[in-house]
mmCIF file as Biopython writes it, N, C-alpha, C and O atoms, coordinates in Angstrom:
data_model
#
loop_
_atom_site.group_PDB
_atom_site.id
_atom_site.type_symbol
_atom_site.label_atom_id
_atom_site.label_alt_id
_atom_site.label_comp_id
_atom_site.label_asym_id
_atom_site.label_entity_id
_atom_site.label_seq_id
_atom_site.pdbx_PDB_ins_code
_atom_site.Cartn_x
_atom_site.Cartn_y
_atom_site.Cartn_z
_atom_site.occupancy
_atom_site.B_iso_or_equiv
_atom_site.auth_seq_id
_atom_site.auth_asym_id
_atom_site.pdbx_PDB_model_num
ATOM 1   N N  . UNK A ? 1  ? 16.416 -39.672 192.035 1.0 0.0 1  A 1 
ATOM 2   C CA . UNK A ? 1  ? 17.015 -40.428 190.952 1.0 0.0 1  A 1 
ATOM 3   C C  . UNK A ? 1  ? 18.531 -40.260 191.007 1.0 0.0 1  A 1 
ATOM 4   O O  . UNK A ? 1  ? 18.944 -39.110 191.153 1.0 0.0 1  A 1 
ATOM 5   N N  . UNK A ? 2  ? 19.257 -41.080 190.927 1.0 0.0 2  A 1 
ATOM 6   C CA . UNK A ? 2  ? 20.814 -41.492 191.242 1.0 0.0 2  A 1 
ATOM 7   C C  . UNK A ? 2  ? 21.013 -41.009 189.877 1.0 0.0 2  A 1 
ATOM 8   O O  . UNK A ? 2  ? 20.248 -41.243 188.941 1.0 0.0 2  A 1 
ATOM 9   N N  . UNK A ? 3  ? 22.251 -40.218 189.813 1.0 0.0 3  A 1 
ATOM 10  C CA . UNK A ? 3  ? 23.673 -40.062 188.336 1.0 0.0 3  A 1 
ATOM 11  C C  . UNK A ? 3  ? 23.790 -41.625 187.966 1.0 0.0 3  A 1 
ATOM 12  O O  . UNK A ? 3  ? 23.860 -42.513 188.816 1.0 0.0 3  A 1 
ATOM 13  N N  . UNK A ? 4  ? 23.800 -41.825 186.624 1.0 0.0 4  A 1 
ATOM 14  C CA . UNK A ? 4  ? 24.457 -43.466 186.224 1.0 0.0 4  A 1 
ATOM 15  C C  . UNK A ? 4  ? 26.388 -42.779 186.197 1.0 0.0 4  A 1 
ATOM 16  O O  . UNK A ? 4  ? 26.755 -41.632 185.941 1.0 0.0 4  A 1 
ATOM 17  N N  . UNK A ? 5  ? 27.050 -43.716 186.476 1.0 0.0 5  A 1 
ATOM 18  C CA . UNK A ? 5  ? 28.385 -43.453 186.152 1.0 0.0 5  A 1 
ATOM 19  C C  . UNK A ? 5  ? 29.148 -44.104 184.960 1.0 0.0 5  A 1 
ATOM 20  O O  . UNK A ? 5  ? 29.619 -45.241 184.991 1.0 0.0 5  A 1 
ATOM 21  N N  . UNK A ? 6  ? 29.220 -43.171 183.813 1.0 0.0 6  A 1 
ATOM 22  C CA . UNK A ? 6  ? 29.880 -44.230 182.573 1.0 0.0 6  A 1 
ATOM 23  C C  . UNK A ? 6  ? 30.662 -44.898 183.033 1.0 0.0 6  A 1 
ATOM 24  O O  . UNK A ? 6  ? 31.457 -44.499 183.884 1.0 0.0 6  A 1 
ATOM 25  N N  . UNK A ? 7  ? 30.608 -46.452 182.435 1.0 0.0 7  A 1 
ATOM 26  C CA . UNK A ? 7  ? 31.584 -47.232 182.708 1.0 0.0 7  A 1 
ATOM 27  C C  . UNK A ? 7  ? 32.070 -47.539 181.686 1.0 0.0 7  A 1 
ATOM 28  O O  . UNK A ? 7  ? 33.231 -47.940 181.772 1.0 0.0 7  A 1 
ATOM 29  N N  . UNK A ? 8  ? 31.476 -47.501 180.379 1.0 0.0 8  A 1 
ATOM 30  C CA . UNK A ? 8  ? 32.346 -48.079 179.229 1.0 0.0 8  A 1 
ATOM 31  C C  . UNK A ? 8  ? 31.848 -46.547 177.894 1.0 0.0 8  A 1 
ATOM 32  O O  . UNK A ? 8  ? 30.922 -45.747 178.021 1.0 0.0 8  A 1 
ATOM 33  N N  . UNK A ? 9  ? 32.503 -46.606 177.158 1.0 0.0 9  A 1 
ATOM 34  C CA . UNK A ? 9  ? 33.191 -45.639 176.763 1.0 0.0 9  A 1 
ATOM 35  C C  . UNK A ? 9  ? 33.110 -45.844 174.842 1.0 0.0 9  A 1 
ATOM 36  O O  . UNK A ? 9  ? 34.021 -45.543 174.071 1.0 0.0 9  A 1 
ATOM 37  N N  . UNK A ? 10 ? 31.612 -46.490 174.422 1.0 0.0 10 A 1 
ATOM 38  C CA . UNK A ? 10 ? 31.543 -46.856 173.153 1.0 0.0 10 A 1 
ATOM 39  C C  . UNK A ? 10 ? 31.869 -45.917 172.235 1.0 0.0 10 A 1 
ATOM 40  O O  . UNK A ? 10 ? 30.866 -46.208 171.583 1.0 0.0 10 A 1 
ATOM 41  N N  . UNK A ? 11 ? 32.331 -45.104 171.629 1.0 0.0 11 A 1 
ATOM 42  C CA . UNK A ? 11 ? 33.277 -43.751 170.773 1.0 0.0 11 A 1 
ATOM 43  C C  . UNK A ? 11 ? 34.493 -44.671 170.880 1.0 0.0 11 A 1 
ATOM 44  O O  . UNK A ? 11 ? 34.918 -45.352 169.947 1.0 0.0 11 A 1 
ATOM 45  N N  . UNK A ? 12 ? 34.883 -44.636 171.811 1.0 0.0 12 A 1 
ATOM 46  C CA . UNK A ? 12 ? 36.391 -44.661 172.647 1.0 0.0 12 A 1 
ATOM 47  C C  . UNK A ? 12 ? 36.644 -46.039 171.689 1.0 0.0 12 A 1 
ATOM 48  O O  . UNK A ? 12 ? 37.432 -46.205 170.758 1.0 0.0 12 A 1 
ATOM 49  N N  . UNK A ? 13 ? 35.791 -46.832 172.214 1.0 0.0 13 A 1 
ATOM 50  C CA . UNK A ? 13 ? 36.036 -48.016 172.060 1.0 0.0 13 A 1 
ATOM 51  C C  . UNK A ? 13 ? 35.959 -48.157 170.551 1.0 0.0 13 A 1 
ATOM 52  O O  . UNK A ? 13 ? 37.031 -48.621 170.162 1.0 0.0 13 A 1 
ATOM 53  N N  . UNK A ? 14 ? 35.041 -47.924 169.451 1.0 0.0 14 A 1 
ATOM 54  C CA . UNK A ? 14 ? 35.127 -48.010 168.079 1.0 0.0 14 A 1 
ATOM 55  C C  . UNK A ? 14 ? 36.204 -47.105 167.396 1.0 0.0 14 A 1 
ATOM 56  O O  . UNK A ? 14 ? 36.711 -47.416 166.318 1.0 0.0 14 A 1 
ATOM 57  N N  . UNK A ? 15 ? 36.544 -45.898 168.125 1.0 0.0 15 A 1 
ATOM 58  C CA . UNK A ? 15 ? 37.786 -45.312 167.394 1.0 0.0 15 A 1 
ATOM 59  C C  . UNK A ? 15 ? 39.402 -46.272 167.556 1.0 0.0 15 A 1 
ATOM 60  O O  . UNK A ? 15 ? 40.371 -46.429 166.813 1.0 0.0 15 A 1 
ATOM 61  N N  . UNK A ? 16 ? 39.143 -46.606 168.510 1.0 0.0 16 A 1 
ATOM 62  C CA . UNK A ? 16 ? 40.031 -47.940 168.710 1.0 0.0 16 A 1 
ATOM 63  C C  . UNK A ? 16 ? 40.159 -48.809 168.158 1.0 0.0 16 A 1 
ATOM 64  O O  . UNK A ? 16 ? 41.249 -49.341 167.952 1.0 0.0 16 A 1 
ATOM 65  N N  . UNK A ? 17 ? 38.988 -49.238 167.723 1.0 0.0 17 A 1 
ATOM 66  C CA . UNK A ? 17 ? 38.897 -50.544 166.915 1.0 0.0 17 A 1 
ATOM 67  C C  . UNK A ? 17 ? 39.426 -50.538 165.409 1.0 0.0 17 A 1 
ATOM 68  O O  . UNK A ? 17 ? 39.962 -51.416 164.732 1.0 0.0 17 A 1 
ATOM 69  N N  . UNK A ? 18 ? 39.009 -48.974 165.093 1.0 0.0 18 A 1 
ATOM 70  C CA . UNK A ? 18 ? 39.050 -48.651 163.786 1.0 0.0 18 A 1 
ATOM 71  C C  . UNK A ? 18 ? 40.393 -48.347 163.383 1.0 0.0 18 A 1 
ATOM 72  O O  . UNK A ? 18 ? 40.722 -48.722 162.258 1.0 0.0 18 A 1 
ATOM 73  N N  . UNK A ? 19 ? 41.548 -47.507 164.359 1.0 0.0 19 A 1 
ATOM 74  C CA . UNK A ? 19 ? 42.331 -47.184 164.307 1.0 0.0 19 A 1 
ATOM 75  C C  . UNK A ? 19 ? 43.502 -48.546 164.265 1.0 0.0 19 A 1 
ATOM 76  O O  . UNK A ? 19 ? 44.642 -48.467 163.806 1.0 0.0 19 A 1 
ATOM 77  N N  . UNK A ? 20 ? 43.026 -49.461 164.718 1.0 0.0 20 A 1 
ATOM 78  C CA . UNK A ? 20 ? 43.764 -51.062 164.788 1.0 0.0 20 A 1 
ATOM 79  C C  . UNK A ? 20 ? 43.476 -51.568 163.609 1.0 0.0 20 A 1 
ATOM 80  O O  . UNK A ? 20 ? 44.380 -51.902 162.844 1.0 0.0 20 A 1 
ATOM 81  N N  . UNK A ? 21 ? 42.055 -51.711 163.261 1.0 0.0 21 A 1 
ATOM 82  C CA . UNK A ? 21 ? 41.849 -52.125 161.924 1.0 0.0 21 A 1 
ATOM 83  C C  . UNK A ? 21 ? 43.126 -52.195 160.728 1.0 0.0 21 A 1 
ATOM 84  O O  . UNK A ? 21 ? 43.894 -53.045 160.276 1.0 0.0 21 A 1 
ATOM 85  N N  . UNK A ? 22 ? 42.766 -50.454 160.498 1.0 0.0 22 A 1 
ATOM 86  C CA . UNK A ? 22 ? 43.396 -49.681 160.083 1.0 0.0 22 A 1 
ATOM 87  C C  . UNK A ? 22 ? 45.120 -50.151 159.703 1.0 0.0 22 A 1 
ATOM 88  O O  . UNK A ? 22 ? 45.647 -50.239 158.594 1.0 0.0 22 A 1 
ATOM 89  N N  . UNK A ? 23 ? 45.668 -50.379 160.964 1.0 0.0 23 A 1 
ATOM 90  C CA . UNK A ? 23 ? 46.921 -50.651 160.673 1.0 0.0 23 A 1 
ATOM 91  C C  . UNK A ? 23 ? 47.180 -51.664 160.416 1.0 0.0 23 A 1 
ATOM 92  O O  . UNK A ? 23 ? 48.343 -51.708 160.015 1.0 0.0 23 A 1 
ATOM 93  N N  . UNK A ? 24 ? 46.379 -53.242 160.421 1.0 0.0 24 A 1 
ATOM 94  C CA . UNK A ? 24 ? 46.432 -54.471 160.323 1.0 0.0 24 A 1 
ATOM 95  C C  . UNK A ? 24 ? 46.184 -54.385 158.804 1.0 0.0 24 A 1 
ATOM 96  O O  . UNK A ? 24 ? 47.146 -54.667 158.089 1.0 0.0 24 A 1 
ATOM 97  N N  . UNK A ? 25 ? 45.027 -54.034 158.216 1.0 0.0 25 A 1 
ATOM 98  C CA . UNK A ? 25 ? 44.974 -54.133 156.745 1.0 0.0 25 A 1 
ATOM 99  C C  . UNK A ? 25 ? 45.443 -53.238 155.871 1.0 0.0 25 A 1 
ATOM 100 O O  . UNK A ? 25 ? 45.110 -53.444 154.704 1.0 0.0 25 A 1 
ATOM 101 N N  . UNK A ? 26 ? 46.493 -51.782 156.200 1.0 0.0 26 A 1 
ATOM 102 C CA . UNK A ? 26 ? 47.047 -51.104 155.825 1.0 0.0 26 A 1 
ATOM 103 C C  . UNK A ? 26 ? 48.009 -51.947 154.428 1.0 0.0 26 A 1 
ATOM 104 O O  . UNK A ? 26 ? 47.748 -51.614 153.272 1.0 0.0 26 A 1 
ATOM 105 N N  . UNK A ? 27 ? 49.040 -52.969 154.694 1.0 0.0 27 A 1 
ATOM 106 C CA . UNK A ? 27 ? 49.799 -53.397 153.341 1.0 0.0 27 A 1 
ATOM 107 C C  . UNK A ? 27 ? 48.994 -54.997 153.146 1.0 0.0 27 A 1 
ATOM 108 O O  . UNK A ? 27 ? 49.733 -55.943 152.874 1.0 0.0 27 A 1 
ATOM 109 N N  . UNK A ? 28 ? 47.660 -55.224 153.275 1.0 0.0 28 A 1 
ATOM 110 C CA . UNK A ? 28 ? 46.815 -56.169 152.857 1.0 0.0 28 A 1 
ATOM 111 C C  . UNK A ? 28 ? 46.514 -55.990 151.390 1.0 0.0 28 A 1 
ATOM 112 O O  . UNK A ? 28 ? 46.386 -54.857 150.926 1.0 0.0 28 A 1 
ATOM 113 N N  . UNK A ? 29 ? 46.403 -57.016 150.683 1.0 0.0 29 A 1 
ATOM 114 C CA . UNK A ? 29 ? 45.891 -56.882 149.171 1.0 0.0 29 A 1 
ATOM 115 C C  . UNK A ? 29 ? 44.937 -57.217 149.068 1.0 0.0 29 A 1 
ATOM 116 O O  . UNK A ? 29 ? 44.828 -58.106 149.913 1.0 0.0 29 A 1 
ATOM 117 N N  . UNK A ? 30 ? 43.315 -57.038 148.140 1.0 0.0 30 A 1 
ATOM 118 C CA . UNK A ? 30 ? 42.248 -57.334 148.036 1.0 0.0 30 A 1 
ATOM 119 C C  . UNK A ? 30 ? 41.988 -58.032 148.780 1.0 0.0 30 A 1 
ATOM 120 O O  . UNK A ? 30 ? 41.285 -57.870 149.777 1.0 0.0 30 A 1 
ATOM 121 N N  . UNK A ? 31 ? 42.538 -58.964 148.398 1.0 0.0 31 A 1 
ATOM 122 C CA . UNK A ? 31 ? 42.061 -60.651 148.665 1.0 0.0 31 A 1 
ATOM 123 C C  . UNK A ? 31 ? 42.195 -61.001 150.505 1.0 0.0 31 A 1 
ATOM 124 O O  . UNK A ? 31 ? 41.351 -61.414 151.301 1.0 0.0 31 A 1 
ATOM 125 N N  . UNK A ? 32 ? 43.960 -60.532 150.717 1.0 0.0 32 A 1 
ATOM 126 C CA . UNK A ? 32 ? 43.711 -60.612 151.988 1.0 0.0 32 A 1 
ATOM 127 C C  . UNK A ? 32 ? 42.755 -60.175 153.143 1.0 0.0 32 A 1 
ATOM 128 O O  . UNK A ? 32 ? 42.425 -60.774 154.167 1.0 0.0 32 A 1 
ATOM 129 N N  . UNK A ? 33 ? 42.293 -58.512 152.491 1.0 0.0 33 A 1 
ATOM 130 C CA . UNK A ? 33 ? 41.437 -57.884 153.161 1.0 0.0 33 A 1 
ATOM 131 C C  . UNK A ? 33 ? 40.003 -58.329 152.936 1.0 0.0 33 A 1 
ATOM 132 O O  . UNK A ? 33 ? 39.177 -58.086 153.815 1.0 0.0 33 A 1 
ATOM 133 N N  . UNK A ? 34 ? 39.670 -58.914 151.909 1.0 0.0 34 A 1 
ATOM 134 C CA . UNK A ? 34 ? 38.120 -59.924 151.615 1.0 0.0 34 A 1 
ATOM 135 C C  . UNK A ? 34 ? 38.540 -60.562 152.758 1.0 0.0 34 A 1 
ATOM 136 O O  . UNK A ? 34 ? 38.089 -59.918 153.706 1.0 0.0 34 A 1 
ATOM 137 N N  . UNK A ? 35 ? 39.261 -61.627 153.195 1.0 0.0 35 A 1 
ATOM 138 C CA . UNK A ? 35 ? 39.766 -62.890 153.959 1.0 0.0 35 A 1 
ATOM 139 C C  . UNK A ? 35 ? 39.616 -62.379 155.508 1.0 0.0 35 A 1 
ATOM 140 O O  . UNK A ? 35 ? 38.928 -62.984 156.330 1.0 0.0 35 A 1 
ATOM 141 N N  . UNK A ? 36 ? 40.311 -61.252 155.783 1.0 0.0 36 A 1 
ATOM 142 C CA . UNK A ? 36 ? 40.222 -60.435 156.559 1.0 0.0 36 A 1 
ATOM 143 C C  . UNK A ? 36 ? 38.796 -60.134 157.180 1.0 0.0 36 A 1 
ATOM 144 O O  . UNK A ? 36 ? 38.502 -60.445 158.334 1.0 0.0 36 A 1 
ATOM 145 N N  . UNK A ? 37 ? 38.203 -59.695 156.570 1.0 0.0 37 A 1 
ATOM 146 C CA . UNK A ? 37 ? 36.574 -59.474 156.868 1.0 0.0 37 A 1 
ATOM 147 C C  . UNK A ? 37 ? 35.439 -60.293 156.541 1.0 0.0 37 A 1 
ATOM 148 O O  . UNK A ? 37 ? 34.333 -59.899 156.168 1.0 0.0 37 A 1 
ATOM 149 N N  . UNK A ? 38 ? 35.801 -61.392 156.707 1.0 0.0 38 A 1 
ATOM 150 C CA . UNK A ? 38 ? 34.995 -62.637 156.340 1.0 0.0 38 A 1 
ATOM 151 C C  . UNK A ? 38 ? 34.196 -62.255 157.540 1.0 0.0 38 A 1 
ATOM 152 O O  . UNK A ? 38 ? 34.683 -61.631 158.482 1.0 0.0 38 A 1 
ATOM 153 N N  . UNK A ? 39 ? 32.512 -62.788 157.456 1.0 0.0 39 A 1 
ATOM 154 C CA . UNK A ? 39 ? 31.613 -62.931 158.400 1.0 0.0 39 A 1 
ATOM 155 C C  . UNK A ? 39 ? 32.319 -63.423 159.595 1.0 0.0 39 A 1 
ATOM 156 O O  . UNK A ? 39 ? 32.801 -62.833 160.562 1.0 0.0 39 A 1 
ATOM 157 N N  . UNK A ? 40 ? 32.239 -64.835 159.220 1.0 0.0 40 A 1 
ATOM 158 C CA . UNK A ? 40 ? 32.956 -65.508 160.429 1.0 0.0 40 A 1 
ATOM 159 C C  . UNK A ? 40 ? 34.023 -64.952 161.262 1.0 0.0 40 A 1 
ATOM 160 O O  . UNK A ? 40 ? 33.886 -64.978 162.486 1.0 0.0 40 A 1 
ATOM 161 N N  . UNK A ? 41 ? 35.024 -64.474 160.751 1.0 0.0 41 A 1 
ATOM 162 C CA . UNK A ? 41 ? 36.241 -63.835 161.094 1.0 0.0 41 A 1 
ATOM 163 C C  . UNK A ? 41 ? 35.822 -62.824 162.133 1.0 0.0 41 A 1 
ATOM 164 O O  . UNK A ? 41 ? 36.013 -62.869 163.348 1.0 0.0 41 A 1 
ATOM 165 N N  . UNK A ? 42 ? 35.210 -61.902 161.409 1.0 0.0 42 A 1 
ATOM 166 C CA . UNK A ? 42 ? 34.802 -60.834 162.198 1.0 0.0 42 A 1 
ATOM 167 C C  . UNK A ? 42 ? 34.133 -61.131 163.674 1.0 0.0 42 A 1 
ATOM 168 O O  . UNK A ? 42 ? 34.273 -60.501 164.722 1.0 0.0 42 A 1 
ATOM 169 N N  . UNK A ? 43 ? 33.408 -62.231 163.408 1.0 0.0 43 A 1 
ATOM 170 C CA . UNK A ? 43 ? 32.155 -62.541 164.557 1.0 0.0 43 A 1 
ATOM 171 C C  . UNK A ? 43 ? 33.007 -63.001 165.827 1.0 0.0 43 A 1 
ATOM 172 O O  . UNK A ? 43 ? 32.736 -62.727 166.996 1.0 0.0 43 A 1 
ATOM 173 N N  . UNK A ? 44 ? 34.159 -63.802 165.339 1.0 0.0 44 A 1 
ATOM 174 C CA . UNK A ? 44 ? 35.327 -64.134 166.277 1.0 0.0 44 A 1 
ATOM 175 C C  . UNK A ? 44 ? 35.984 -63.338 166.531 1.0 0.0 44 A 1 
ATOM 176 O O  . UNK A ? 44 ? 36.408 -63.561 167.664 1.0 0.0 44 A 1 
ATOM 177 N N  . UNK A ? 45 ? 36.639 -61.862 165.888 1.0 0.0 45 A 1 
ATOM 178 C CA . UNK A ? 45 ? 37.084 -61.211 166.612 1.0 0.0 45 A 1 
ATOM 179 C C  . UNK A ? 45 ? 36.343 -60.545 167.427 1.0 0.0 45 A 1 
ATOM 180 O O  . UNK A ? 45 ? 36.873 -60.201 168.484 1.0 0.0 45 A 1 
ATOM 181 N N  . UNK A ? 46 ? 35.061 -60.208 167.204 1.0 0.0 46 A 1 
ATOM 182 C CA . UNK A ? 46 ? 34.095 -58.798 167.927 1.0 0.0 46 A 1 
ATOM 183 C C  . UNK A ? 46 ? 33.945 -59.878 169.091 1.0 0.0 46 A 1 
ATOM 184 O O  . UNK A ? 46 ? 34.785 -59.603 169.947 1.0 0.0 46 A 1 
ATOM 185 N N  . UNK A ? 47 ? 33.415 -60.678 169.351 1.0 0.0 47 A 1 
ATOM 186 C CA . UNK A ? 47 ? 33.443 -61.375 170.751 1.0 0.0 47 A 1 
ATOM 187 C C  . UNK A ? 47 ? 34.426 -61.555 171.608 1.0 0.0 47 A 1 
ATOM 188 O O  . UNK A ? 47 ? 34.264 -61.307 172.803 1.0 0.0 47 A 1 
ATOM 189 N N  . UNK A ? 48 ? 35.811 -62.103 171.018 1.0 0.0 48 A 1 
ATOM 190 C CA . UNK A ? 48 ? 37.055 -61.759 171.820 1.0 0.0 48 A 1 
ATOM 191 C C  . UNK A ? 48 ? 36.982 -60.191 172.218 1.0 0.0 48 A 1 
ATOM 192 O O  . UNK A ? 48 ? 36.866 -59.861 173.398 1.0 0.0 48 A 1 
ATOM 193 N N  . UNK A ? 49 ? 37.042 -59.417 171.362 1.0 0.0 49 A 1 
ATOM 194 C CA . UNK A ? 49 ? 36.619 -58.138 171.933 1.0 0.0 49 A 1 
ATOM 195 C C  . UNK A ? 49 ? 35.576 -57.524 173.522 1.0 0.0 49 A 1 
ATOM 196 O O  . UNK A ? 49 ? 35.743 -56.773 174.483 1.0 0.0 49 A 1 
ATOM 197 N N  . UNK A ? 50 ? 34.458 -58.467 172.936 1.0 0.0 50 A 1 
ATOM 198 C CA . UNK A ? 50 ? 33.454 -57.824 174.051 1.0 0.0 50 A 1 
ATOM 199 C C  . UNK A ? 50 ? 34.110 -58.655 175.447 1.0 0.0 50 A 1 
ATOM 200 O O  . UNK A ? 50 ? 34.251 -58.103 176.538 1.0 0.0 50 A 1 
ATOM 201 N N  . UNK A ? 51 ? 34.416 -59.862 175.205 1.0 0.0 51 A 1 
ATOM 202 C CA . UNK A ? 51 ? 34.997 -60.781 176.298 1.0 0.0 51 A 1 
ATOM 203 C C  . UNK A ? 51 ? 35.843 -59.700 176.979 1.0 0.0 51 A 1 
ATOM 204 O O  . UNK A ? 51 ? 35.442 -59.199 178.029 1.0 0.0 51 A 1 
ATOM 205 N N  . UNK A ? 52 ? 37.071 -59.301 176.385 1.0 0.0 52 A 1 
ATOM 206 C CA . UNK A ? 52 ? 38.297 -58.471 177.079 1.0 0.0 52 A 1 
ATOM 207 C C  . UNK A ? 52 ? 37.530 -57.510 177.629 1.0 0.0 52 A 1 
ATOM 208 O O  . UNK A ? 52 ? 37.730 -57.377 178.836 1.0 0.0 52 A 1 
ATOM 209 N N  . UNK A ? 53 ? 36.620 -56.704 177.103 1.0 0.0 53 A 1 
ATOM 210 C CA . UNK A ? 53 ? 36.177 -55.544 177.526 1.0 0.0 53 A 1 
ATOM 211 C C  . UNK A ? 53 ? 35.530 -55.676 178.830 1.0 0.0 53 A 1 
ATOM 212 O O  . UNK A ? 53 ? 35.735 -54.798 179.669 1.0 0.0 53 A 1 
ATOM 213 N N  . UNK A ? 54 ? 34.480 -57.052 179.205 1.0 0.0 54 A 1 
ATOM 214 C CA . UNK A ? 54 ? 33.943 -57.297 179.685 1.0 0.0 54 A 1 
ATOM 215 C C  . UNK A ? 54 ? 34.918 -57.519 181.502 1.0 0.0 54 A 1 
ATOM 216 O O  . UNK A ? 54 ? 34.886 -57.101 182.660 1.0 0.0 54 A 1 
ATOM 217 N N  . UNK A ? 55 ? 35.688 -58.487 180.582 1.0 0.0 55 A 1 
ATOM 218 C CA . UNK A ? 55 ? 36.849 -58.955 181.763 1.0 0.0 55 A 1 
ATOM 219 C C  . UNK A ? 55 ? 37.200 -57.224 182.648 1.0 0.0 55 A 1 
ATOM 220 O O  . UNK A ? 55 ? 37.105 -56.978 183.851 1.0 0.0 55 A 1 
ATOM 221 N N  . UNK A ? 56 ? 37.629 -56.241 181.456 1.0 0.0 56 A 1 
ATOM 222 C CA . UNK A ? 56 ? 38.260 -54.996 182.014 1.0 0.0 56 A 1 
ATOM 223 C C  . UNK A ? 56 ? 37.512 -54.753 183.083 1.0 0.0 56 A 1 
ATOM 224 O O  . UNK A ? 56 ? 37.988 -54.814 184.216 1.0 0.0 56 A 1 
ATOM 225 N N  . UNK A ? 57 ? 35.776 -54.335 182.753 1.0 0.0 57 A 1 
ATOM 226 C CA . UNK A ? 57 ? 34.873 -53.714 183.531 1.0 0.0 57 A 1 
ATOM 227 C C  . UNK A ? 57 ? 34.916 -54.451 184.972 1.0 0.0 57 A 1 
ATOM 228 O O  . UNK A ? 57 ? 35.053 -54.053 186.129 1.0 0.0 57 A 1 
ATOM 229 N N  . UNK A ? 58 ? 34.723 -55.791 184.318 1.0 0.0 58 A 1 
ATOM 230 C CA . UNK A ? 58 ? 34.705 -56.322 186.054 1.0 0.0 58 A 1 
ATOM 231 C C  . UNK A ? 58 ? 35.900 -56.352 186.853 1.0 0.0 58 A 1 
ATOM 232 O O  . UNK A ? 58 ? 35.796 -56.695 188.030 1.0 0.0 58 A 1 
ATOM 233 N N  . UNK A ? 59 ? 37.011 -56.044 186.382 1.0 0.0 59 A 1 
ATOM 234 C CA . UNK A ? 59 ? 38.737 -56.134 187.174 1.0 0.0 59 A 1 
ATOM 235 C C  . UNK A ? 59 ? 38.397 -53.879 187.770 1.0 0.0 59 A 1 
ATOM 236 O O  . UNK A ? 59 ? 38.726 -53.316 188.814 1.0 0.0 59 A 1 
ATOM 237 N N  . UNK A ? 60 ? 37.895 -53.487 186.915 1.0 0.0 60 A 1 
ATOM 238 C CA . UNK A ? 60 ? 37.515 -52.087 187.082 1.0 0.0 60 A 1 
ATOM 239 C C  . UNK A ? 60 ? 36.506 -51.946 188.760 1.0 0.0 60 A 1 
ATOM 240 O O  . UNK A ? 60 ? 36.663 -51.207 189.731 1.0 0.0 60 A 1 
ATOM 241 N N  . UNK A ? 61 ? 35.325 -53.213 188.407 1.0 0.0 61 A 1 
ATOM 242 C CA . UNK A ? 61 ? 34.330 -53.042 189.568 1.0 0.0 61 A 1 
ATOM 243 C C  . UNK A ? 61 ? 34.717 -53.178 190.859 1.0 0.0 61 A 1 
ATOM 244 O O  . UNK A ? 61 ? 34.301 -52.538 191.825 1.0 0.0 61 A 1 
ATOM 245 N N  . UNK A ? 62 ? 35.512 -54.019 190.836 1.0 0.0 62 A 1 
ATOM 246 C CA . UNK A ? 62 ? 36.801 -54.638 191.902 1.0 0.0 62 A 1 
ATOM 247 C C  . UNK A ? 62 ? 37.633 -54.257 192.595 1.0 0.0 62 A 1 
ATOM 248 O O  . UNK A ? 62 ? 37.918 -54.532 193.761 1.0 0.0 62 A 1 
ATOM 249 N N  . UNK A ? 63 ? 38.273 -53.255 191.508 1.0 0.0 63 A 1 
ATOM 250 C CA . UNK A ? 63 ? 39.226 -52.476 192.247 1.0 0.0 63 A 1 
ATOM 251 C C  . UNK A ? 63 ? 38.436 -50.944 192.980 1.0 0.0 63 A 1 
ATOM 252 O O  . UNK A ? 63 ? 39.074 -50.279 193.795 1.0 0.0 63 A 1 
ATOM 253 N N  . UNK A ? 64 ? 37.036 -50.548 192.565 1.0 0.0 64 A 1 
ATOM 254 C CA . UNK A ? 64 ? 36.668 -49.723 193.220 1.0 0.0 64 A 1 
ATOM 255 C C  . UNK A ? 64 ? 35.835 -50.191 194.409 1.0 0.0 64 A 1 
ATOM 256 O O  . UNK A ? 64 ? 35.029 -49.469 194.995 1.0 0.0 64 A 1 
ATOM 257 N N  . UNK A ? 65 ? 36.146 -51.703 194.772 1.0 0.0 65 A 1 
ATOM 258 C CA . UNK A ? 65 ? 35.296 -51.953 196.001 1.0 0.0 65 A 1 
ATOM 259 C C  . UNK A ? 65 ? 36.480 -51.644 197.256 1.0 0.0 65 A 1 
ATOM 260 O O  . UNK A ? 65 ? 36.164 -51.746 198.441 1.0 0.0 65 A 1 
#
């Protein structure tokens, strides 16, 4: 049975997320931050997200060929 080799780094990646959050809705007021976390909103950012991440891994697979 082969070692798997982490390739992605989910901790890493949500302390990140959170820590960005964080500073984006830091001087937000209610309302903006309701607006902010709208379903929709969110669903569009978390996919741009997985997209970039996705892009990384494979520019990652690439450079170790």
């Amino acid at each position: 049975m082969k070692a798997k080799t982490k390739t992605f780094d989910a901790v890493a990646e949500s302390r990140k997320w959170k820590e960005t959050v964080g500073k984006r809705i830091a001087g937000m007021t209610a309302e903006e931050r309701l607006a902010y976390f709208d379903r929709a909103a969110v669903r569009r950012r978390f996919g741009e997200a997985l997209r970039r991440a996705e892009q990384a891994g494979k520019a990652q697979d690439e450079q170790k060929k």
